[in-house]
Every structure is written in structure tokens, then in C-alpha cells.
C-alpha positions as CSV (number, residue, x, y, z in Angstrom):
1,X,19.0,-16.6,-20.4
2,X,16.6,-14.0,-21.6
3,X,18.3,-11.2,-23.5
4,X,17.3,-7.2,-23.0
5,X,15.1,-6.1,-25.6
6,X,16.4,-3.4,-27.8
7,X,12.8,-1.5,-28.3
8,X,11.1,-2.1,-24.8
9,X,9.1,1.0,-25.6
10,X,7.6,-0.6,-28.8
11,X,7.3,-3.6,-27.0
12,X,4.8,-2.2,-25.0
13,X,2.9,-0.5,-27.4
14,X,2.7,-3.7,-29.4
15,X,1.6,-5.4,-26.4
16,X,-1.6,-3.1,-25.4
17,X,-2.1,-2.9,-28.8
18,X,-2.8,-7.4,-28.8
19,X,-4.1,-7.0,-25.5
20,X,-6.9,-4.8,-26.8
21,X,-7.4,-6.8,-30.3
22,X,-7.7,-9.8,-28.5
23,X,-10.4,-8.5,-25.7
24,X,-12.1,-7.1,-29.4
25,X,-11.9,-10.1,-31.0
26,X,-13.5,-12.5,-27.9
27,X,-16.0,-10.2,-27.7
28,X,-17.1,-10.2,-31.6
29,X,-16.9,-14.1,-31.2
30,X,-18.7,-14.5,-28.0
31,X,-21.4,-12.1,-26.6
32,X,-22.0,-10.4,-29.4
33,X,-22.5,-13.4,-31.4
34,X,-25.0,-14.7,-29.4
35,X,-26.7,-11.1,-28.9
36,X,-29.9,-10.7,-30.6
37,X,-28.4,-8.7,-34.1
38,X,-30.8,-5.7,-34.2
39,X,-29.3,-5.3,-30.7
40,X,-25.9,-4.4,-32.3
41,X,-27.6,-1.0,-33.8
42,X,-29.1,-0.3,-31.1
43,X,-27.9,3.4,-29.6
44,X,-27.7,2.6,-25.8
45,X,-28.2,6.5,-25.2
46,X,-28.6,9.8,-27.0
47,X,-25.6,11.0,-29.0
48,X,-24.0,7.4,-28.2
49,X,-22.4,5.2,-31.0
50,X,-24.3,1.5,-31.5
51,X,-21.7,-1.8,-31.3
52,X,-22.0,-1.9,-34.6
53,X,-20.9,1.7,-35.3
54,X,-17.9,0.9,-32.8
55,X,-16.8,-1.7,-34.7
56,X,-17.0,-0.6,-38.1
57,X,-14.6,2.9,-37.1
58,X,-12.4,0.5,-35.6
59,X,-11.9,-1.7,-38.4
60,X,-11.5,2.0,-40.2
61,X,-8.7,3.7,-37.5
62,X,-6.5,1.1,-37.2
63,X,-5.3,0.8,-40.5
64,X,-5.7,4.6,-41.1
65,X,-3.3,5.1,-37.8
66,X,-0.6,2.5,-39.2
67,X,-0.7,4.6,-42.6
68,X,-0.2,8.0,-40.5
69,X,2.6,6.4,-38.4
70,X,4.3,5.0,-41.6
71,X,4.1,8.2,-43.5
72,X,5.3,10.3,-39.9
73,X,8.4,8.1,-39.6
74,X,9.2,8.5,-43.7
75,X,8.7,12.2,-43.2
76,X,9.4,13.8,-39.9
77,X,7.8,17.2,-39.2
78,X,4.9,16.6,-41.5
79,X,1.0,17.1,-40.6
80,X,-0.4,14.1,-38.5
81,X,-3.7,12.5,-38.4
82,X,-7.6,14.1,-38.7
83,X,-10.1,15.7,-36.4
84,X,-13.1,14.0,-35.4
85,X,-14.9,15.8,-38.2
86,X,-12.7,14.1,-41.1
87,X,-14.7,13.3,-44.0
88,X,-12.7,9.7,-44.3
89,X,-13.4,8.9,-40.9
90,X,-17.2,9.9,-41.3
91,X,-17.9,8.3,-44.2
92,X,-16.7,5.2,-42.6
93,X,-18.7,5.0,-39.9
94,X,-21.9,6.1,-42.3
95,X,-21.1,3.6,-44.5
96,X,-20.1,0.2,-42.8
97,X,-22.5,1.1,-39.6
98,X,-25.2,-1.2,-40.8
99,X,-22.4,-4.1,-41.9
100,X,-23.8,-7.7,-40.4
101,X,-21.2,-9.4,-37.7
102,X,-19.4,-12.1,-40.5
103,X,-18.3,-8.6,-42.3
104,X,-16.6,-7.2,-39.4
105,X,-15.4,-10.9,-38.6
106,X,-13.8,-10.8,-42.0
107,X,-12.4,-7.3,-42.1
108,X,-10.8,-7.0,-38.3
109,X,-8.1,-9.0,-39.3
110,X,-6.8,-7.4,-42.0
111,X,-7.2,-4.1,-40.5
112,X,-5.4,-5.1,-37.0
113,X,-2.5,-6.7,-39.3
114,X,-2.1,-3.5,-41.1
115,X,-1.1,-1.6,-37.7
116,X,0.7,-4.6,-36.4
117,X,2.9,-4.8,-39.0
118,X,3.7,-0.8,-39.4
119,X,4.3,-0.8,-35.1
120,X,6.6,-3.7,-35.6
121,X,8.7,-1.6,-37.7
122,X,9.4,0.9,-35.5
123,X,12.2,1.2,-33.2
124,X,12.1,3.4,-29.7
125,X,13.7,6.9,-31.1
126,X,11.0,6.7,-33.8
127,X,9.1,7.1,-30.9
128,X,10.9,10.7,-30.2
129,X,9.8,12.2,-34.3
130,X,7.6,14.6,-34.1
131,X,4.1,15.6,-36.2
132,X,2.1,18.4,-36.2
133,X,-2.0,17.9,-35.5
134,X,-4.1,20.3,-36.6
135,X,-6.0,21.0,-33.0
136,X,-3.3,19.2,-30.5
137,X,-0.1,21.0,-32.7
138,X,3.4,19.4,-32.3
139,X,3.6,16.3,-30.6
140,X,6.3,13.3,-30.3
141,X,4.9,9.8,-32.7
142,X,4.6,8.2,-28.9
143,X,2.2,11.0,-28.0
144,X,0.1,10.6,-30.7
145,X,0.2,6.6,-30.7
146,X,-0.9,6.6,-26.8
147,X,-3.4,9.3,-27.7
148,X,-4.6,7.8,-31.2
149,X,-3.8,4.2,-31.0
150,X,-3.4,2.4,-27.6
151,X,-5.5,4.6,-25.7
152,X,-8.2,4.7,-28.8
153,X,-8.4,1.0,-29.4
154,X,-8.9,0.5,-25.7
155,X,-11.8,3.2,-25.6
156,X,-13.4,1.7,-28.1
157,X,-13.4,-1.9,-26.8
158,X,-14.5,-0.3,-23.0
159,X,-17.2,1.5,-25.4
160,X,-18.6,-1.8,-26.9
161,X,-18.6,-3.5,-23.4
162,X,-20.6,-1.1,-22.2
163,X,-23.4,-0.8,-25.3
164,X,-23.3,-4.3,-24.6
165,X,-24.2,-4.2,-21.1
166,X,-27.2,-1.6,-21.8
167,X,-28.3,-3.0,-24.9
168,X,-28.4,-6.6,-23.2
């Protein structure tokens, strides 16, 4: 007998959430592994990221997400997240774009366990507190986790699969 779960909402964030990680994590241990290595800094077009640049802000945002979530859920009402200009999130992406494949091997782990752990703590009605973003202004914590966690981590992967078909 299979019993109702109490946070089906959460559930299913969880679940994209793996879903994604996963299709991150066969592709850092398959194609890309096997792809030439200058390829993975490699701009596929103008004013597009490289796979490596891709990778390295994802290592970054998860973590940084799971922090925002934990601090929303502590303290209701509070400002929420960063613009795409955010020095934090820029620096990352300057600093760890040139990182080789075993350092973003080594890091994704951590950095996927952070948010796994802070998404496992929530329970549905968290999903109901609200934040307020500087450009998107109040929203509800399962706004901004569609907005800036599922639907981000699943961007990015779609974004690596297709640097790596044009860089191929």
C-alpha cells in the first residue's frame, strides 16, 4: 500500500531538480569527456556562454539558490535573489570559466547536495512565503524556485547540449 505524500509539491520540485542533475551529470561523464577540451571554451556564437562557462555558473547557482531559499523560509518578506548583473554571480563565471573538466567533476556534487538538502527541508506551504526581487518584486518561494531553480538548472543543461552540438 503506497501512502499519499504529505509535500507532493516538493516532491516534484525535488524530482526535476534530480532529473536535471542527472542529465548534467551523464553529460559531464560522457560527451563531454570525450570532446576535444579546447572545445569546452569554445563560444558556439556571439554573446553565447562556452560549456565550460555553463558549467562553472551552475556549480555557482545551485548552492547560491539553496542559501536564498534557506534564508526566505527563516525570514519571510525579506529581499530574494540577484540580477543577472550580480557581482557574486559574475565573478563566478570569470573566475571558474577556464576550470579543466575533473574540477567541475569534483565540485557538482557538493554544489547539487547543498540545494538538495535545503529543498528537502521544505514542506508545500513554504512554498506559499513570499520574497521580494529587486526587478520581478513580490513573488511566492514556488515562483521564484520554478523561475530560479527548476526552470534555471534545466536551461542550463538544454544550453550545454546545444554548445555541444555546435561545438562538435
Amino acid at each position: 500500500m503506497t501512502t499519499a505524500s504529505t509535500n507532493p509539491k516538493v516532491e516534484e520540485i525535488l524530482l526535476s531538480v534530480h532529473n536535471s542533475y542527472a542529465e548534467l551529470v551523464r553529460l559531464v561523464e560522457g560527451p563531454l569527456t570525450v570532446l576535444d577540451a579546447e572545445k569546452l571554451y569554445v563560444s558556439p556564437t556571439e554573446n553565447e556562454w562556452t560549456i565550460m562557462q555553463n558549467l562553472s555558473h551552475t556549480v555557482e547557482f545551485m548552492p547560491y539558490w539553496g542559501n536564498e531559499i534557506e534564508k526566505l523560509v527563516a525570514n519571510p518578506g525579506q529581499n530574494f535573489g540577484r540580477t543577472m548583473q550580480d557581482e557574486g554571480r559574475i565573478r563566478a563565471i570569470n573566475e571558474h570559466g577556464r576550470d579543466n573538466l575533473t574540477q567541475i567533476k569534483e565540485a557538482l556534487p557538493e554544489s547539487y547536495a547543498r540545494l538538495e538538502r535545503v529543498l528537502g527541508s521544505l514542506k508545500d506551504r513554504d512554498l506559499e512565503l513570499t520574497g521580494r526581487h529587486i526587478k520581478f518584486g513580490e513573488k511566492s518561494l514556488e515562483w521564484f524556485i520554478a523561475e530560479f531553480v527548476t526552470g534555471h538548472l534545466s536551461d542550463h543543461v538544454d544550453q550545454i547540449k546545444a554548445c555541444l552540438a555546435k561545438v562538435e
